[in-house]
DRENPABA-298573 format. One line per field, with one value per residue (C-alpha): residue number from 0; residue in one letter; chain; x, y, z. Coordinates in nm, 3 decimals. Layout:
resi <- NUM,...
resn <- A,...
chain <- A,...
X <- X,...
Y <- Y,...
Z <- Z,...
***
This chain:
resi <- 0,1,2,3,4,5,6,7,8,9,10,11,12,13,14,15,16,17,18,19,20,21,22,23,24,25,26,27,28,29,30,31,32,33,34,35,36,37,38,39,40,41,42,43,44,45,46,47,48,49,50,51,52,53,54,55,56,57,58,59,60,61,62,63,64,65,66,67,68,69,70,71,72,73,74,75,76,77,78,79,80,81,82,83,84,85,86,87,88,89,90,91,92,93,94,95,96,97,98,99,100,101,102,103,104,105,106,107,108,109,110,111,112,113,114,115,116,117,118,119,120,121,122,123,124,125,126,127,128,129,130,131,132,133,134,135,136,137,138,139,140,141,142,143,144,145,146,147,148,149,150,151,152,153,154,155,156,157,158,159,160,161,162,163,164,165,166,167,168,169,170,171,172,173,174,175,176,177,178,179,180,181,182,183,184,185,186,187,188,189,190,191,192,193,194,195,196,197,198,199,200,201,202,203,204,205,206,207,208,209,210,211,212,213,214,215,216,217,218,219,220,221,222,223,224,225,226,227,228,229,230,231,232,233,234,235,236,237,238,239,240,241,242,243,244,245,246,247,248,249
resn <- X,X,X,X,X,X,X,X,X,X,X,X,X,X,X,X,X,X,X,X,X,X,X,X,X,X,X,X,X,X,X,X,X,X,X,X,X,X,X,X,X,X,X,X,X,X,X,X,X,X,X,X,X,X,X,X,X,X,X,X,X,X,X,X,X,X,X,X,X,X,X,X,X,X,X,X,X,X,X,X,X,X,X,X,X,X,X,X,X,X,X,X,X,X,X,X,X,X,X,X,X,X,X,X,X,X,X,X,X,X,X,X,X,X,X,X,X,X,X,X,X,X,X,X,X,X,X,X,X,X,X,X,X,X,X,X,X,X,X,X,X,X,X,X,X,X,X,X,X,X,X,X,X,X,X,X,X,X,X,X,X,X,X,X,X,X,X,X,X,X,X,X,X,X,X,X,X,X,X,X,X,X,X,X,X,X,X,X,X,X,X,X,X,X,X,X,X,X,X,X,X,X,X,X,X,X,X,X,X,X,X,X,X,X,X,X,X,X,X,X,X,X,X,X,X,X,X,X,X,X,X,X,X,X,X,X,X,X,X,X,X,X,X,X,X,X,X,X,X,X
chain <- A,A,A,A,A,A,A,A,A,A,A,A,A,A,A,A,A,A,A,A,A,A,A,A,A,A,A,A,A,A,A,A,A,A,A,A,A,A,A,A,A,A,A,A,A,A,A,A,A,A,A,A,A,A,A,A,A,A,A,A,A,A,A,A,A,A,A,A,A,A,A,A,A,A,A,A,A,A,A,A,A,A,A,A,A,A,A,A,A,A,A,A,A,A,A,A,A,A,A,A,A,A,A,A,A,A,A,A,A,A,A,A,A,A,A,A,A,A,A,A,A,A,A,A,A,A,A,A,A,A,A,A,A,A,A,A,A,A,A,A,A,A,A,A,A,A,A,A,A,A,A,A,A,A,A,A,A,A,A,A,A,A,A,A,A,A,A,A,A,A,A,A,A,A,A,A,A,A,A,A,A,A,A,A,A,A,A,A,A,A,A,A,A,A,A,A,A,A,A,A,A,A,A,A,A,A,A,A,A,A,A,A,A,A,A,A,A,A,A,A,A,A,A,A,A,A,A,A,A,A,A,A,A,A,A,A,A,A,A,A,A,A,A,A,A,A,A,A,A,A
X <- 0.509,0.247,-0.095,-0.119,0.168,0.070,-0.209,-0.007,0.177,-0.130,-0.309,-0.008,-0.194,-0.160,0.010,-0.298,-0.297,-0.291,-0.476,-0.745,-0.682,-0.746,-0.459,-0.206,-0.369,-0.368,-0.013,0.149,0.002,0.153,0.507,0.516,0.676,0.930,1.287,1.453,1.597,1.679,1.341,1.183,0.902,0.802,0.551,0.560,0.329,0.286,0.467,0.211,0.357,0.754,0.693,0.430,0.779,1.038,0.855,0.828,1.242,1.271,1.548,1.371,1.377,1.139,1.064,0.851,0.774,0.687,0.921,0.848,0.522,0.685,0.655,0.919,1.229,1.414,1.308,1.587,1.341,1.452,1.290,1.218,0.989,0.819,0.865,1.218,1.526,1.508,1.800,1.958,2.212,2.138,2.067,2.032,1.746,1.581,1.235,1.031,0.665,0.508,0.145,-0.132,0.139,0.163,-0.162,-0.021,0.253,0.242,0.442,0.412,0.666,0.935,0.835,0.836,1.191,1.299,1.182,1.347,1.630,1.696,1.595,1.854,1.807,1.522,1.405,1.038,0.797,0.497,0.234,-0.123,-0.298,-0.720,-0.887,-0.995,-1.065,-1.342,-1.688,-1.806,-1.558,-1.569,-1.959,-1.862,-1.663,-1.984,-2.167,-1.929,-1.637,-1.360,-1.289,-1.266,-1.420,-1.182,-0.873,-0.778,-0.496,-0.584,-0.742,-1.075,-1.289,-1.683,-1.679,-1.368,-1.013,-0.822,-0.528,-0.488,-0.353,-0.283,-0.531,-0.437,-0.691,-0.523,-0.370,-0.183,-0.063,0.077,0.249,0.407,0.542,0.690,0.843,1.035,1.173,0.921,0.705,0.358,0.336,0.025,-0.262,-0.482,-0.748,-0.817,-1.186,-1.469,-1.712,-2.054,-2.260,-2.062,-2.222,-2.522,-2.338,-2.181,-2.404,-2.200,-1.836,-1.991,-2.045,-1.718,-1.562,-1.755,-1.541,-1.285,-1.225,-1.304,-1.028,-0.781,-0.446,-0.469,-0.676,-0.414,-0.129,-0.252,-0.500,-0.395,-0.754,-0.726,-0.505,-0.754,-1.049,-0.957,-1.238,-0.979,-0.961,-1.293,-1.499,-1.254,-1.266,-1.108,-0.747,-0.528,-0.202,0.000,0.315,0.617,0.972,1.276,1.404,1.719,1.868,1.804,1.471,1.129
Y <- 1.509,1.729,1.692,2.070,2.058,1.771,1.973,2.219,2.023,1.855,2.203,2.222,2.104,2.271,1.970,1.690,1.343,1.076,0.866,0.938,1.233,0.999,0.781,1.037,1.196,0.810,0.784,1.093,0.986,0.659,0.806,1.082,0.856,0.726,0.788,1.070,0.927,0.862,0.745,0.689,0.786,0.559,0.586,0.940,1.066,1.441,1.475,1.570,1.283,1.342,1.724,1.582,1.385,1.647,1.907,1.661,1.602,1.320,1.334,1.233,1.078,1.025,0.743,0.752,0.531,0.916,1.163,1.430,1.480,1.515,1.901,1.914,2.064,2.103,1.674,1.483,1.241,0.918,0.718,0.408,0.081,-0.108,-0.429,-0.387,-0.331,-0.016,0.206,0.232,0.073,-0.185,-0.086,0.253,0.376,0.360,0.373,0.380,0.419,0.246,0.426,0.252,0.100,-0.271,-0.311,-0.181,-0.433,-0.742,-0.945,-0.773,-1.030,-0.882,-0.564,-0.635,-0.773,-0.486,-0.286,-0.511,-0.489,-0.135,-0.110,-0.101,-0.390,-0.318,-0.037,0.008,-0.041,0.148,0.031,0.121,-0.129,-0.172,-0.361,-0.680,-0.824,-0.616,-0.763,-0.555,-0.676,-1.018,-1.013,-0.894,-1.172,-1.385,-1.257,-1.089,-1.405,-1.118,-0.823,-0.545,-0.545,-0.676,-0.509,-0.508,-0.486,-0.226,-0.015,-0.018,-0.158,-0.133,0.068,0.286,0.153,0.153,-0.058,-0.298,-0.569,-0.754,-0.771,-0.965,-1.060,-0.947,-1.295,-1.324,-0.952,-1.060,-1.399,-1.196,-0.953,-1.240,-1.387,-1.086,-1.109,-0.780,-0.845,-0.672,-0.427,-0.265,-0.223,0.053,0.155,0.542,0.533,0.335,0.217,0.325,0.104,-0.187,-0.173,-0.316,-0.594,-0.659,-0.939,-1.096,-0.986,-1.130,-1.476,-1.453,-1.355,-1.671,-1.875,-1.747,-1.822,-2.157,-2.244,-2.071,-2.110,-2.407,-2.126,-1.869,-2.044,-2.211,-1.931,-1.601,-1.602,-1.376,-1.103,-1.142,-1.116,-0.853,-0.553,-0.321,-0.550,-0.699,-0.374,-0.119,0.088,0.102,0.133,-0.064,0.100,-0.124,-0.054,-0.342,-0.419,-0.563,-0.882,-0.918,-1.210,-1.562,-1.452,-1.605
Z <- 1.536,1.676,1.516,1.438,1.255,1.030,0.972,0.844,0.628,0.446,0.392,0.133,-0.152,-0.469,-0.623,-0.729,-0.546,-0.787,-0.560,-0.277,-0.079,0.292,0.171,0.165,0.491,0.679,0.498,0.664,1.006,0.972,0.835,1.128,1.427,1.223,1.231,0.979,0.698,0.354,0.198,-0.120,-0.308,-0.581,-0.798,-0.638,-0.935,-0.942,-0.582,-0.316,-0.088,-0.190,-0.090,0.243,0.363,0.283,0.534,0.790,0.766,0.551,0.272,0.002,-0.332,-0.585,-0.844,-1.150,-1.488,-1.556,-1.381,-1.676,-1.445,-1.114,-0.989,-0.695,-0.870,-0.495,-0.511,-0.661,-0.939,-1.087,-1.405,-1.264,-1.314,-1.056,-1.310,-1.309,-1.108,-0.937,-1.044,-0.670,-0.488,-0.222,0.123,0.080,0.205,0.538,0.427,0.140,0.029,-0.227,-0.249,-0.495,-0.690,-0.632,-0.820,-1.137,-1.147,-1.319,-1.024,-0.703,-0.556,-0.790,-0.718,-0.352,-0.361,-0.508,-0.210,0.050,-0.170,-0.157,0.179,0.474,0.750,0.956,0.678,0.678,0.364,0.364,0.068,0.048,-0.204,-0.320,-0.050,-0.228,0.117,0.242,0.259,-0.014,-0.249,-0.171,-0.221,-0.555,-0.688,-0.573,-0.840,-1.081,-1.058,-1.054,-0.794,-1.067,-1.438,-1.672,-1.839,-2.220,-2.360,-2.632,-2.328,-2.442,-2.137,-2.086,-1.772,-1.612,-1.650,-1.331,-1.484,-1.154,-1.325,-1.006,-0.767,-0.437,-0.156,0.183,0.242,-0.095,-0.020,0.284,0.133,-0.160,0.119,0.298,0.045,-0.050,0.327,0.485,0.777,0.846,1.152,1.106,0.882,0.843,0.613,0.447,0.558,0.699,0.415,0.597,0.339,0.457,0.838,0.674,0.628,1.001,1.075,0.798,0.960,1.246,1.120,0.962,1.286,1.450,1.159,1.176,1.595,1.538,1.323,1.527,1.468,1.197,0.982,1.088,1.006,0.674,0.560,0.749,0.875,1.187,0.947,0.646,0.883,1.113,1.157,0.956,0.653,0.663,0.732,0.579,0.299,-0.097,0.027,0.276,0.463,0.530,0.727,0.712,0.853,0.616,0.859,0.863,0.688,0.800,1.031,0.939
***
């Protein structure tokens, strides 16, 4: 799809994102070269992305824990949960999207089975998830011990709630996506993290590591994927763009 015309379709935005506006923009760039299909939205929130993917052809449905606040009415909506079983049929869909929602769930592998299930072979996942890989972030857990302040059950927290419950490092991300049977393609980030250049002599030193391990630190540690520039040097959010295998492929 021609750039000026994704232009087009993200100046349509009278409907509030419920996450950062370069998600959905990196999100739509990433969603343009793929085939037409059946597709799902879920959490699709207020709807900027269902409505995004239904100009650019896509037949689209949308998912919510909250569908009362959906705002497409020409957008079929479903209740659904991410910690349960998703209300539709096996193999229906030919791709879905899954944008900052795995970090609300309690067990991203269910959730992430769920996906595959629904999914037709060779269906494509698209997920964008908080980078707890970054240098910034892992810094953080240095000093702090966690990646995020802490959550309460009550609600009542010290400092703002973002209710990420689970909050996977790039290399448990990708495990939990394997084990649900989806394979990583690409991975992207919303925005570079300009504060975080300070910090390259680090990402080099870490890059340094990193080659000297090679494949043993590949294989047992995902090293090259959790240490690439985009992971390492990106910004909040991750895109991450992944295959369903087909049965019986590693």
């Amino acid at each position: 799809m021609e750039d000026a015309k994704l232009k087009q379709i993200v100046s349509d935005n009278d409907i509030p994102a419920n996450s950062l506006e370069e998600i959905h923009y990196k999100v739509v760039e990433i969603a343009a070269p793929l085939a037409r299909g059946k597709v799902l939205d879920f959490p699709a929130g207020h709807g900027r992305l269902s409505r995004w993917l239904r100009k650019m052809g896509f037949d689209v449905t949308a998912g919510d824990i909250a569908p009362e606040n959906f705002r497409n009415p020409d957008i079929p909506v479903v209740k659904a949960d991410l910690e349960g079983r998703f209300p539709f049929p096996d193999s229906v869909f030919d791709a879905a999207f899954c944008i900052e929602g795995p970090e609300h769930t309690e067990n991203p592998y269910h959730t992430f089975r769920e996906f595959a299930r629904i999914l037709k072979p060779g269906g494509r996942l698209i997920i964008s998830f908080p980078n707890y890989s970054n240098l910034e972030s892992r810094l953080r857990t240095v000093f702090y011990g966690v990646l995020e302040p802490v959550e309460y059950p009550d609600g009542s927290i010290p400092s703002k709630s973002y209710g990420h419950v689970s909050r996977q490092p790039f290399a448990l991300l990708k495990m939990s996506l394997m084990f649900a049977g989806l394979s990583i393609d690409t991975v992207e980030c919303e925005a570079v993290k300009w504060k975080q250049l300070l910090l390259y002599p680090l990402y080099l030193l870490i890059k340094l590591f990193t080659a000297v391990k090679g494949e043993k630190g590949q294989k047992k540690y995902f090293l090259r994927d959790a240490n690439s520039y985009k992971v390492l040097m990106g910004g909040r959010s991750l895109i991450v763009l992944c295959t369903k295998r087909p049965q019986g492929t590693a």
